[in-house]
N, C-alpha and C positions, 0 to 999 in steps of 0.2 A: 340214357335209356328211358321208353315211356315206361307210362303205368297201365300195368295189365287192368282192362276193366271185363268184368267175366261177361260170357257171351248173352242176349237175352233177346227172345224169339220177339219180332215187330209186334206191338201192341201189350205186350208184358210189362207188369207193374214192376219196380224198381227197389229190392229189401226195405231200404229203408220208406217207399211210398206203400207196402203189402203193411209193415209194423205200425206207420199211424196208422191204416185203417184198421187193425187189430188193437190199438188204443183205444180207437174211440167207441168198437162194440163195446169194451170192458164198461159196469157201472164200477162213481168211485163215490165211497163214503165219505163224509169230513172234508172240510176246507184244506186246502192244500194237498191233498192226494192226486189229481191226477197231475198239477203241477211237477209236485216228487217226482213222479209215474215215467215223466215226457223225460224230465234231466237223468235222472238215473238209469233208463233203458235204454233211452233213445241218445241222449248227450247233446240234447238240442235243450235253449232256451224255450221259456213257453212263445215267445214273441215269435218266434223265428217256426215252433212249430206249427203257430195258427197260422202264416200264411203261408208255409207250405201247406197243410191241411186244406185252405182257401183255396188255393189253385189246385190242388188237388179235387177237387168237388166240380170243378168243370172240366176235366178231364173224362175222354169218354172209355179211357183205358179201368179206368177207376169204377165206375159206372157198372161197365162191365163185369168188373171183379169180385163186386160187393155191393149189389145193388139198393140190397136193404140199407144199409148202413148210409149208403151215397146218397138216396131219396130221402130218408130220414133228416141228414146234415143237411141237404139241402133248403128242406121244409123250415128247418129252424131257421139257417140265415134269411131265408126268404121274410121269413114274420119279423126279425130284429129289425131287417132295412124297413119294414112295411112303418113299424114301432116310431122310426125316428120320425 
């Protein structure tokens, strides 16, 4: 037997690609909080959430979905890579 995967209309963001981006609106207080935040919700490593998150940010599904949030993320990695 497959695995049912549920239906989702062409350019629709994916549960668990809509929950990071609703991660990353949240502010987190204190060292280790959003880390907690990523394994306990989500059940992802952090490593493993950043580059989903990463690929996620050029995605134009994404973009679309949350634009502020997507411009925003963008803006940072852009200045990190600028940094090195």
């Amino acid at each position: 037997m497959g695995v049912t995967v549920p239906y989702m209309e062409p350019g629709e963001l994916a549960e668990r690609e809509r929950s990071i981006l609703a991660l990353e609106r949240r502010g987190f207080t204190g060292p280790g909080a959003k880390e907690r935040a990523i394994r306990e919700e989500l059940g992802l490593a952090p490593v493993r959430y950043y580059q989903l998150l990463n690929a996620l940010l050029d995605d134009p599904r994404a973009l679309a979905a949350d634009p502020v949030t997507v411009n925003r993320l963008r803006r940072v990695r852009q200045s990190r890579r600028t940094e090195r």
